[in-house]
C-alpha positions as CSV (number, residue, x, y, z in Angstrom):
1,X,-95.5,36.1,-74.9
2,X,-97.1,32.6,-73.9
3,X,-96.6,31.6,-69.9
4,X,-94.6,28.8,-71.4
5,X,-91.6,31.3,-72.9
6,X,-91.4,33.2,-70.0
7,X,-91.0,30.1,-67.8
8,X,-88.3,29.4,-70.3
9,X,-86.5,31.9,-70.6
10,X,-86.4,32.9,-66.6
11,X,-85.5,29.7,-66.3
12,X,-82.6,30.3,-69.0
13,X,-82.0,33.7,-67.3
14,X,-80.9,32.1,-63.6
15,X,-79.0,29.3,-65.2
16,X,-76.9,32.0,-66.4
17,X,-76.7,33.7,-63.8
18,X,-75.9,30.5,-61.3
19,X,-73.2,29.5,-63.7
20,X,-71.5,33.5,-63.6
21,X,-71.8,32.9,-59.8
22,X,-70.1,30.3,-60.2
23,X,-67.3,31.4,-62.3
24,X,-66.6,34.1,-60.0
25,X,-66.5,32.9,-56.7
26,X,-64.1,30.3,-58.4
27,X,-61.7,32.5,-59.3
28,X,-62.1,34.5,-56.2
29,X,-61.1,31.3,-54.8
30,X,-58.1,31.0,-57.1
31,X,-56.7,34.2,-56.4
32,X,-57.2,33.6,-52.9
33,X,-55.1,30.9,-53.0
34,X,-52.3,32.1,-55.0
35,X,-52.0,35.3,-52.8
36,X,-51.9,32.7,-49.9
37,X,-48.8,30.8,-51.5
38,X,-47.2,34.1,-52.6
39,X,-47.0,35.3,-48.6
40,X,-45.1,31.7,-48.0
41,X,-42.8,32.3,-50.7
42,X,-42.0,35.6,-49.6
43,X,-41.7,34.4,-46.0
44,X,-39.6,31.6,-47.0
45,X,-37.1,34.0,-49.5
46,X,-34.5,33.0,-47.9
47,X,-35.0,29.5,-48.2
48,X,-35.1,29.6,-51.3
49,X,-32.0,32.1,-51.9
50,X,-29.9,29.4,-50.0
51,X,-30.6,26.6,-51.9
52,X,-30.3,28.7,-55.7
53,X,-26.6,30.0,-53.9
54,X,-26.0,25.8,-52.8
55,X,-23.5,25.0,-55.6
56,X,-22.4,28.4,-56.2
57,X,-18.7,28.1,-55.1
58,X,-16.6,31.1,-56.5
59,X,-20.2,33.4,-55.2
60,X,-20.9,34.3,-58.5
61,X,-24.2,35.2,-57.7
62,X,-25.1,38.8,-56.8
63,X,-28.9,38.6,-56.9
64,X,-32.0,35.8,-56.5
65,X,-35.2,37.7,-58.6
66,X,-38.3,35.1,-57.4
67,X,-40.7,35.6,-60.6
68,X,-44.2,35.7,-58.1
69,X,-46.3,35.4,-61.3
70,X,-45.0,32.0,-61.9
71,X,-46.1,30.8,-58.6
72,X,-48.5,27.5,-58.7
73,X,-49.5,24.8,-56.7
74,X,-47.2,21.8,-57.8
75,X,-49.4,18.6,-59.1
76,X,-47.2,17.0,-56.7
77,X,-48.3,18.8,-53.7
78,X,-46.0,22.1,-52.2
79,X,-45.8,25.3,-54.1
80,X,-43.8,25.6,-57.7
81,X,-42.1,28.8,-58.8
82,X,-38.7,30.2,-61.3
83,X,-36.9,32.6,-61.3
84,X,-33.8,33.9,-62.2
85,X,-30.0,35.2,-61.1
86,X,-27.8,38.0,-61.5
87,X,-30.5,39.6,-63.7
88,X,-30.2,37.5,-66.4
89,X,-33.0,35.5,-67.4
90,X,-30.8,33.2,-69.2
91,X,-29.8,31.8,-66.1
92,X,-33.0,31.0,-64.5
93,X,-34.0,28.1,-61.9
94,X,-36.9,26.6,-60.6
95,X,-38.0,25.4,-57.5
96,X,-40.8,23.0,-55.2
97,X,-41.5,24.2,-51.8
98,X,-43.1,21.8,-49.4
99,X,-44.7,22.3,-46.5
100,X,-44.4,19.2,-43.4
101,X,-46.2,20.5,-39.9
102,X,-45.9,24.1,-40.9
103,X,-42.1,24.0,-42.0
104,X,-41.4,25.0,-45.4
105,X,-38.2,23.0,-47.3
106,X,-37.1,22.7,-50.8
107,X,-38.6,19.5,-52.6
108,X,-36.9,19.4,-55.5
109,X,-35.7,22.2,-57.9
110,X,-33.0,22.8,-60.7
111,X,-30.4,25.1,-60.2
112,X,-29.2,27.8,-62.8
113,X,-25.4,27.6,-64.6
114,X,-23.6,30.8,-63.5
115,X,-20.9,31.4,-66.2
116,X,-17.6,32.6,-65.5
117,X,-17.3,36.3,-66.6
C-alpha cells in the first residue's frame, strides 16, 4: 500500500468515526431531553387531568391515561403530548404544557368527546 492510501483511508477511517460520535452523543442528547420533559409531565399530572376533566359536566370520565411516548417539544415552545380517557382510545386529547418562571400551565390543547353510555 502507497503512503498516499493509507493517508487516505485513515483519513476516511476518523471521518467516520467523528461523524458516529456525533450521532451518538446527539441522541444521547435527545433522550436526555425527552426523559427531562417526561419528569415535568409526570410532576404536572394533575394539571393536566384538570384541564382533560374541564368540560366534563355529568363526570363521565373515570380515568386520564398520559401516552409518555408521544411526548415532544412543541415547535411552539412548551411540551406536546395525547392521550386518552376512560380507556378508550377513541376518545383521546391532546395537550401543550408551557412553562413561565418555573410554573407549568396548559397552552392550548383539544379535549376528548365523552359519549353518553
Amino acid at each position: 500500500m502507497t503512503r498516499t492510501m493509507k493517508i487516505i483511508i485513515s483519513s476516511v477511517a476518523i471521518l467516520v468515526i467523528a461523524l458516529g460520535g456525533g450521532v451518538v452523543y446527539r441522541h444521547e442528547k435527545q433522550l436526555a431531553v425527552h426523559q427531562e420533559m417526561v419528569k415535568i409531565v409526570k410532576e404536572n399530572k394533575s394539571v393536566i387531568e384538570e384541564y382533560v376533566r374541564l368540560k366534563d359536566d355529568n363526570h363521565k370520565i373515570q380515568r386520564v391515561v398520559i401516552d409518555y411516548q408521544s411526548i415532544q417539544h412543541s415547535p411552539m415552545g412548551g411540551i406536546s403530548l395525547t392521550g386518552y380517557v376512560n380507556n378508550d382510545p377513541s376518545n383521546d386529547f391532546s395537550v401543550i404544557l408551557a412553562m413561565n418562571k418555573g410554573h407549568v400551565a396548559i397552552q392550548s390543547g383539544q379535549l376528548p368527546e365523552v359519549s353518553e353510555q
